[in-house]
C-alpha positions as a printed NumPy array, in Angstrom:
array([[ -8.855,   5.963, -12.422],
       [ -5.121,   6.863, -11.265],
       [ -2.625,   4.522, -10.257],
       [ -2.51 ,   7.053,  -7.154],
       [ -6.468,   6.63 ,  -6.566],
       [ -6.391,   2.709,  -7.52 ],
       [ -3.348,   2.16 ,  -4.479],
       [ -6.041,   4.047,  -2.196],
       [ -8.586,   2.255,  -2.693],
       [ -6.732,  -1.237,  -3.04 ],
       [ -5.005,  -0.865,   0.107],
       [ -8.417,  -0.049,   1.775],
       [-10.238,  -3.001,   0.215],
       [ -7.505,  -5.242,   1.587],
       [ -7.59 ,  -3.567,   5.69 ],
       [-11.467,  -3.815,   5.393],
       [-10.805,  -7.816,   4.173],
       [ -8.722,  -8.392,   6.815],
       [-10.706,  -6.785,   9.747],
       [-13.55 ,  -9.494,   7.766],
       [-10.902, -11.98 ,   8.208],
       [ -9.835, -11.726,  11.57 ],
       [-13.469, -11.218,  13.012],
       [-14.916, -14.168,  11.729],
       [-12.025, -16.97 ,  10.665],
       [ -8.679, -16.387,  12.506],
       [ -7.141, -13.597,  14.466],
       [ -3.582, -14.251,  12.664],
       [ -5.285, -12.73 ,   9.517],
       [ -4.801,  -9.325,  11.55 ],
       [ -1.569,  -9.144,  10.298],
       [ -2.37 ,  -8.618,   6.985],
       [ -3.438,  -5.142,   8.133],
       [ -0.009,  -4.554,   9.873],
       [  1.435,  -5.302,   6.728],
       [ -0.577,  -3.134,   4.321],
       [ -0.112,  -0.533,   6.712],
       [  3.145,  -1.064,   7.166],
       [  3.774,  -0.547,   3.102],
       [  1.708,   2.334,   2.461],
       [  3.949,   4.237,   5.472],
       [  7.366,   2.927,   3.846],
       [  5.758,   4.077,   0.264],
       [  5.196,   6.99 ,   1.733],
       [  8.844,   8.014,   2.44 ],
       [ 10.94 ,   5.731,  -0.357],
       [  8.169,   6.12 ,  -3.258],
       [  8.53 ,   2.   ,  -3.783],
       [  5.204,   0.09 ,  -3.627],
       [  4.502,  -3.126,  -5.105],
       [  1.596,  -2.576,  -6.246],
       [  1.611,   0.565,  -8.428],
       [  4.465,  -0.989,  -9.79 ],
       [  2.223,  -3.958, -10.462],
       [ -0.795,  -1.254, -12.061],
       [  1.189,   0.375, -14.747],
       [  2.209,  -2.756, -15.537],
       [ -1.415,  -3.86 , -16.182],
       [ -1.825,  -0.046, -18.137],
       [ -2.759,   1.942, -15.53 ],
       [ -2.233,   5.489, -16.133],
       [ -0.998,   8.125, -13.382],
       [ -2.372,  11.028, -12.727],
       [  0.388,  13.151, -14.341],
       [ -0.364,  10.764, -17.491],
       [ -4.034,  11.439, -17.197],
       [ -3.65 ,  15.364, -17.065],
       [ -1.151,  15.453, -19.999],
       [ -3.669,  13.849, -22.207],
       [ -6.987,  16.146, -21.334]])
C-alpha cells in the first residue's frame, strides 16, 4: 500500500473513531474530526501532512516509488 492510499484510509479510520467517540463518550471528541479534516484540506494545498511524513519514515513507499520498481 501507498503512502497516498495509507493517509486515505488513516484519516478515515480516525473521522469514523471520532463520530464512535462523540456518540457514545463525550461530544468534545467531535473535534477530532474538525481537526483531521482540517489537515487533509491544508495538505491539500501546502503538500505538508504529518502523517505521511510519519509513513516513509516507518518505510512506506509512495506510489511513484511503487511504479518505478514494477
Amino acid at each position: 500500500m501507498s503512502v497516498e492510499r495509507s493517509i486515505m484510509a488513516f484519516a478515515g479510520f480516525m473521522v469514523l473513531l471520532s463520530l464512535v467517540l462523540t456518540a457514545t463518550v463525550s461530544p468534545h471528541f467531535v473535534w477530532l474530526t474538525v481537526f483531521v479534516g482540517a489537515n487533509l484540506f491544508q495538505s491539500a494545498f501546502t503538500g505538508f501532512c504529518p502523517a505521511a511524513m510519519i509513513m516513509k519514515k516507518l518505510g512506506v513507499k509512495t506510489a511513484a516509488e511503487i511504479a518505478l520498481n514494477k
